[in-house]
N, C-alpha and C positions, 0 to 999 in steps of 0.2 A: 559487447553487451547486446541482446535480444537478436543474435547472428539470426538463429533457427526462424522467428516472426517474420524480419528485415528479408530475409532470401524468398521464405514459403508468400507474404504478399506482397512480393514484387513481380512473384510469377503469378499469382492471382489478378495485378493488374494489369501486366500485359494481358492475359486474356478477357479479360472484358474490355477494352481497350480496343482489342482488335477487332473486336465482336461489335462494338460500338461505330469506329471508323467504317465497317462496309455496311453499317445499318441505315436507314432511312435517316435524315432530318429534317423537320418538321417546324414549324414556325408555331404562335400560342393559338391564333386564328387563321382556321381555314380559307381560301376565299382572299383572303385580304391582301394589304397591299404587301411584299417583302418585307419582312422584321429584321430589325436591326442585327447584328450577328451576335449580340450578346446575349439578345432574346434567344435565339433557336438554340432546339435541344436535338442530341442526339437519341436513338431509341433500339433497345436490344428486345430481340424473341425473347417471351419471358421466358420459354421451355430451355431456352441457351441460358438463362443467368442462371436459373436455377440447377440447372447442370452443373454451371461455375461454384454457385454458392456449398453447394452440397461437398463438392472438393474443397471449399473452403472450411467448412465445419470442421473436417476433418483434421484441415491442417493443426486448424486451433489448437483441437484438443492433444495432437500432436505438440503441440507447443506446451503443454499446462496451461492452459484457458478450461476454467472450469466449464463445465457440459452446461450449467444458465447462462453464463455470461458468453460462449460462445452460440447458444443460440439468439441470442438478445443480437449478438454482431453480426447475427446471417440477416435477423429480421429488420433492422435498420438499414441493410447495405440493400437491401431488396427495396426497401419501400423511398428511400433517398435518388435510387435508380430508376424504379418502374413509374413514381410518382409524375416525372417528368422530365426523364431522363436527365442527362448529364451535359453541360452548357456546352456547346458548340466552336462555342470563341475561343475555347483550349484547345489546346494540343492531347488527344484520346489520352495517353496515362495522365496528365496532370489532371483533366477532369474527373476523370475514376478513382485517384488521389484524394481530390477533393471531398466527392460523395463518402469513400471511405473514413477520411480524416472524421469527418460530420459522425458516422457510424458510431466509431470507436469513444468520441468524447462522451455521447449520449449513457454510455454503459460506466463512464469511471464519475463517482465525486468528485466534487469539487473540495479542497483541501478548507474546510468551514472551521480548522480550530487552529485558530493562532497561539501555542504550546506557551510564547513569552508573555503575549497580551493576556492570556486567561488568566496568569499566574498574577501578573502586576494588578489587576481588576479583584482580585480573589481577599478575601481577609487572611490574616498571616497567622498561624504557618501550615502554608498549600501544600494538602497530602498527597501523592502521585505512587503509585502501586504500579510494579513493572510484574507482569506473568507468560508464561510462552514454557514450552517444552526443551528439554537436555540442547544443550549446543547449539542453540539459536543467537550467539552471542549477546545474554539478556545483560551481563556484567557490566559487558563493555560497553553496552549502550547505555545503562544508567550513570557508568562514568562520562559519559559522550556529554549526557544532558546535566547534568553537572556543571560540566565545563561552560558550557552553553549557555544556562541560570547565571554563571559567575560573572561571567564576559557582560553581563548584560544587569549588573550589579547587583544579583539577588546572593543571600546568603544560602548553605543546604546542609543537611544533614543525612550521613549513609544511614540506611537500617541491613543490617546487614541479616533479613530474614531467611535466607538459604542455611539454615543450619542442617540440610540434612545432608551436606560434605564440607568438611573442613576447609578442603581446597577453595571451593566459593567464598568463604569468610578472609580467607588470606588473599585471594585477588581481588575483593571490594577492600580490603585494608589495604593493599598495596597504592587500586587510584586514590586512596584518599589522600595516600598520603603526596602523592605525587599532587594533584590538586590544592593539597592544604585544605583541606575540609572535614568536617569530623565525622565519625562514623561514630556506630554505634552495636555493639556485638555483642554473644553470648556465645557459651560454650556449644559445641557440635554436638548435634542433638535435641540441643534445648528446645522451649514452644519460639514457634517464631512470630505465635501473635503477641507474645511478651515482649520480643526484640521491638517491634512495630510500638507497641505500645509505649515503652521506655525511651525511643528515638523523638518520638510527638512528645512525649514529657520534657524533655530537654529541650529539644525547637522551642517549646511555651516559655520554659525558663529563661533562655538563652536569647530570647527574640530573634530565633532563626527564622527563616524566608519561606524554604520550602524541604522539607522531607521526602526520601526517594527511599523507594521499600523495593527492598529485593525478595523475591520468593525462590525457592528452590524450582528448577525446570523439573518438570514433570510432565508426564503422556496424559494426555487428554483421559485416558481409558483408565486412568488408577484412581477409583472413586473415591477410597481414605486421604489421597494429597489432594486431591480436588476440593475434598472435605474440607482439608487443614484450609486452604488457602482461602473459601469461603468464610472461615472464622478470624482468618488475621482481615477478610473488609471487614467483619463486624465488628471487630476490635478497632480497626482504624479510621475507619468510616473516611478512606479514601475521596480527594475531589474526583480523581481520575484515575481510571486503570485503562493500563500500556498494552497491550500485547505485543509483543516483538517476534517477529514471526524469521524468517531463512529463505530466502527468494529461492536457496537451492534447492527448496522441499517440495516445488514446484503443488502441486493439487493437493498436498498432504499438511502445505500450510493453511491450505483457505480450510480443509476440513476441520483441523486444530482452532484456528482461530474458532470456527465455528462454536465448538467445543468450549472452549473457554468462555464464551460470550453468552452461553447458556448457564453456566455452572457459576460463573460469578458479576456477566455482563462485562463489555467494554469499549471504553468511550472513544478510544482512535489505535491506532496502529502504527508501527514503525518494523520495517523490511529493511534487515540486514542483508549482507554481502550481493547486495543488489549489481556491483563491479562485474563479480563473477558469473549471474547469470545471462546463459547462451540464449535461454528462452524466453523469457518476459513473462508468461503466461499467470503469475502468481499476481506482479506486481497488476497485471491487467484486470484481475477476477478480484481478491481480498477484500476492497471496500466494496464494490458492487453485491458482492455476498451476502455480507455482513453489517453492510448498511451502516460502517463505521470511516471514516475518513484517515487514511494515510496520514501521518502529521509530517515524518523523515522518512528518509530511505538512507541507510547504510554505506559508503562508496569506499571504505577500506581500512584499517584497524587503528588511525589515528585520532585524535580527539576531535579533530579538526574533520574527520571524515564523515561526516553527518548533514545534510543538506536537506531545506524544505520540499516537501513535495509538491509538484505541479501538473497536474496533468496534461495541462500541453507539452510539457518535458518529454512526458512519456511517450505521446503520440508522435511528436517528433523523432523520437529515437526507434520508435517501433515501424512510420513508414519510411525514415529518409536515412535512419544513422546523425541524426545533425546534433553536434554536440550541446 
């Protein structure tokens, strides 16, 4: 996981690193008596970081770090560095570590929506609208969260609004039934702000918990389903809409997201097959984008494979590998 990030700024810290070790150290005041070793900083040529940083940019976006949030990480790791330089008392990579780690938090959210607590706070029955494009695994993660509502002793209801393949309507019928929880269908084809609407009529009856609305995946660029999907909020008048994005779409997911969050707005995110990406750069950019907070990341196609998001998670995994 994030192999490409983990390699490209390990070699960015050793070079600053070393550039730091034969650079001057400097105490806070001139003149004065020796400062403590904790005080002194070390200090690099800025014409040398910025040599570095510029290789850095690049890696980024080598990685999928979108072209703001990779320059958001050049302009933090400059200004954490030149401000006052890098603490002295460490060992050169663990300080330039440091400065980095600081960089990187700066650029991600902080995970501000608790998915279980909002639900439990909410009057019943809590609408949740899942949207994202073809093969983002949007199914399987509204079966995820499902599981998740259950475990945590809320009731759900599927809306099984993907009717524009059959196949989708058979694989939200199959977790349900695997779950035991009800779903709610129409034939292939049908309007899916009907399905949406039909699914909220029963939760009301039933004194269900919470409803979970599937939409058909769709490209950002097909303006009639973008349409459609704007009509089933209007129809259901959603607490929250999901985006479920593919960590392996690397810069194509933040653009999507983007997309979606114009066309019908949304309130957090959750990044699938997050396991399988080499590069991070998705998970890195997405909320800093879009100005929407990560709720889960994805780690592999069990029900159980859904975990909160943390952003020190991520930083950890992006400069050390630490699991």
């Amino acid at each position: 996981m994030f192999r490409f990030l983990q390699q490209k700024l390990a070699g960015i810290k050793e070079r600053i690193a070393e550039a730091m070790a034969s650079g001057e150290e400097e105490g806070p005041d001139a003149g004065a008596e020796p400062p403590e070793a904790s005080s002194r900083r070390r200090r690099i040529r800025e014409s040398l970081l910025d040599e570095v940083l510029e290789e850095l940019n690049l890696l980024l976006l080598q990685g999928d770090v979108a072209v703001p949030v990779a320059e958001e990480i050049q302009k933090h790791l400059r200004e954490e560095i030149l401000r006052g330089g890098v603490d002295a008392s460490l060992e050169p990579v663990a300080a330039v570590e440091k400065a980095m780690r600081r960089a990187l938090e700066k650029v991600l959210l902080p995970a501000t929506l608790d998915l279980v607590a909002f639900v439990r706070a909410k009057e019943k029955p809590v609408i949740l609208m899942f949207v994202g494009v073809n093969g983002t695994g949007k199914t399987t993660t509204i079966a995820k969260i499902a599981r998740l509502l259950k475990k945590n002793g809320f009731s759900t209801v599927l809306a099984a609004g993907d009717t524009f393949r059959a196949g989708a309507i058979e694989q939200l019928t199959l977790h349900s039934e695997r779950l035991e929880t009800r779903i709610i269908k129409h034939e292939a084809g049908s309007d899916p702000a009907a399905v949406a609407y039909d699914a909220i009529e029963h939760a009301r009856a039933k004194h269900k918990d919470v409803v979970l609305i599937d939409t058909a995946g769709r490209m950002q660029t097909n303006i009639n389903l973008m349409e459609e999907m704007a009509k089933v909020k209007r129809v259901a008048h959603p607490h929250l809409i999901i985006y479920v994005g593919d960590a392996l779409a690397g810069n194509d997911a933040v653009d999507q997201a983007v997309k979606f969050n114009e066309a019908v707005g949304i309130d957090g995110v959750i990044l699938c097959k997050l396991d399988a990406d080499a590069r991070g750069g998705s998970a890195l950019s997405i909320a800093h984008v879009v100005k929407r907070p990560i709720l889960y990341v994805g780690v592999g196609q069990g029900y159980e494979d859904l975990v909160p998001f943390e952003p020190q998670w991520l930083v950890n995994r992006i400069l050390g590998g630490t699991p």
